[in-house]
C-alpha positions as CSV (number, residue, x, y, z in Angstrom):
1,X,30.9,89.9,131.5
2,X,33.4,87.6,130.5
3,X,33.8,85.1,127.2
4,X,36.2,82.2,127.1
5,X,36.4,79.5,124.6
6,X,35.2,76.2,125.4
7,X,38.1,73.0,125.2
8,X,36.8,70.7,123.2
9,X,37.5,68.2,125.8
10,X,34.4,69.8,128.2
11,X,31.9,70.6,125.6
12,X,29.8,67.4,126.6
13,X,30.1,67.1,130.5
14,X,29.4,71.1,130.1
15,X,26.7,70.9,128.2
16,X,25.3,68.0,130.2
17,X,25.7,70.8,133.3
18,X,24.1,73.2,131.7
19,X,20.8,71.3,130.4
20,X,20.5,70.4,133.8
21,X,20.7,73.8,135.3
22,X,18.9,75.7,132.4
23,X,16.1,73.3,131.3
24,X,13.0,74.6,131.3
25,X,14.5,78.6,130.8
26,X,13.8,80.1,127.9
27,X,16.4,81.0,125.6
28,X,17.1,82.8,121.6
29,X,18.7,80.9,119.0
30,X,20.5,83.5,116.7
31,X,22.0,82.3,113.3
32,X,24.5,84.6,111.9
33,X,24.6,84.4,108.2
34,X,27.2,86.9,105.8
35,X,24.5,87.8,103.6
36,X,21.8,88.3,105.8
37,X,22.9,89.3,109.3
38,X,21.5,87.8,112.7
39,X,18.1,86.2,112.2
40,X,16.5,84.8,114.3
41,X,15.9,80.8,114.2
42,X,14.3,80.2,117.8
43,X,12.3,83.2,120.1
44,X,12.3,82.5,123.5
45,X,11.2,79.3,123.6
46,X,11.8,77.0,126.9
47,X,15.3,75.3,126.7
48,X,15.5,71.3,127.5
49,X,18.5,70.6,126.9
50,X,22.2,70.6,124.9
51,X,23.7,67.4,123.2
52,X,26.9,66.6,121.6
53,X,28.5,63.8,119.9
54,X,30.8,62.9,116.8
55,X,28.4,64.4,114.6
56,X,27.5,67.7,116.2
57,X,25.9,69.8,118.8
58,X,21.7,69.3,119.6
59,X,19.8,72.0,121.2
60,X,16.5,70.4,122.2
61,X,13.5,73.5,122.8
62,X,9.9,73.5,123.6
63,X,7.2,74.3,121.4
64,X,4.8,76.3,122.8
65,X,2.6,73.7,122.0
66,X,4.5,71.0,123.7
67,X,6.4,69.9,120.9
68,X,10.0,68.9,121.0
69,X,11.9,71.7,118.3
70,X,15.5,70.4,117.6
71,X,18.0,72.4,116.0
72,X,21.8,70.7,114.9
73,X,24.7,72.1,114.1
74,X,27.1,69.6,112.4
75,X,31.1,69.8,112.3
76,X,31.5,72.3,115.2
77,X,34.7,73.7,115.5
78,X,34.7,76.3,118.7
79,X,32.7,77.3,121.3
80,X,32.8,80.4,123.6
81,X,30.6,81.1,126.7
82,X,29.6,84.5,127.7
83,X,29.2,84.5,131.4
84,X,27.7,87.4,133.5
85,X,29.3,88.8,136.4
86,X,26.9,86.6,138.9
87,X,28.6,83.8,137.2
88,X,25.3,82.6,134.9
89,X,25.8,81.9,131.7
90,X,24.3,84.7,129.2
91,X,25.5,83.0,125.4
92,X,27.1,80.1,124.0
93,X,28.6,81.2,120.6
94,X,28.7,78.2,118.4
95,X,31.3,78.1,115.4
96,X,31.1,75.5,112.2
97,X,33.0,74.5,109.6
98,X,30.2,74.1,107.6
99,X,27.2,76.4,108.9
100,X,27.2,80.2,110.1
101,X,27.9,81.1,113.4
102,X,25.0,80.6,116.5
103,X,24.7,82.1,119.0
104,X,22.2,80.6,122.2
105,X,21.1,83.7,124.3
106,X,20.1,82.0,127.9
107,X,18.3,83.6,130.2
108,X,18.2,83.3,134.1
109,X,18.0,79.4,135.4
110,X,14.5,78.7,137.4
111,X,14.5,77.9,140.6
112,X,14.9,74.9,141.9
113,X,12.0,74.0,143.9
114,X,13.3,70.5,145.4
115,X,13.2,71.1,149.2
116,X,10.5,72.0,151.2
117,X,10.7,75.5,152.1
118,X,10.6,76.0,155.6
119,X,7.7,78.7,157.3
């Protein structure tokens, strides 16, 4: 595995990348707080996508009763990406000036099923 910081400059076109390719994957949403340790904040619930703008970062998941479940974190300062040997992308560690630390565990991208498969 291998983690690199993000530039600032390609957190949106990244994260644009990446909701396309892991949308629909489920994925954890870890908070790390000093006095508590990692909880947990979102259990392997389907992924639709990552946003970011002026005011922060948007991870968009699935309910497992169809509902949309947003979770922002405002005034992000870095971002590292944990990528797995295959070259899939295992964690996005999120740092804020103003929150604790997240972490997004993703797991493997389905499949695309957009061409015929041929018998």
């Amino acid at each position: 595995m291998e983690t690199r910081e993000l530039l600032r400059e390609n957190w949106t076109k990244t994260f644009d990348s990446l909701s396309r390719m892991y949308s629909g994957s489920t994925a954890t949403l870890e908070i790390l707080d000093g006095d508590l340790g990692a909880q947990i904040e979102v259990d392997e619930l389907p992924l639709r996508g990552i946003t970011c703008d002026a005011s922060g970062i948007e991870m968009i998941f699935v309910t497992r009763d169809g509902q949309h479940l947003a979770h922002r974190i405002t005034n992000p300062q870095r971002i590292h990406i944990e990528e797995r040997d295959d070259g899939f992308v295992a964690a996005i560690g999120i740092v804020s000036s103003s929150e604790p630390e997240a972490i997004l565990r993703l797991h493997q991208p389905l499949p695309s099923r957009l061409l015929p498969r041929e018998t």
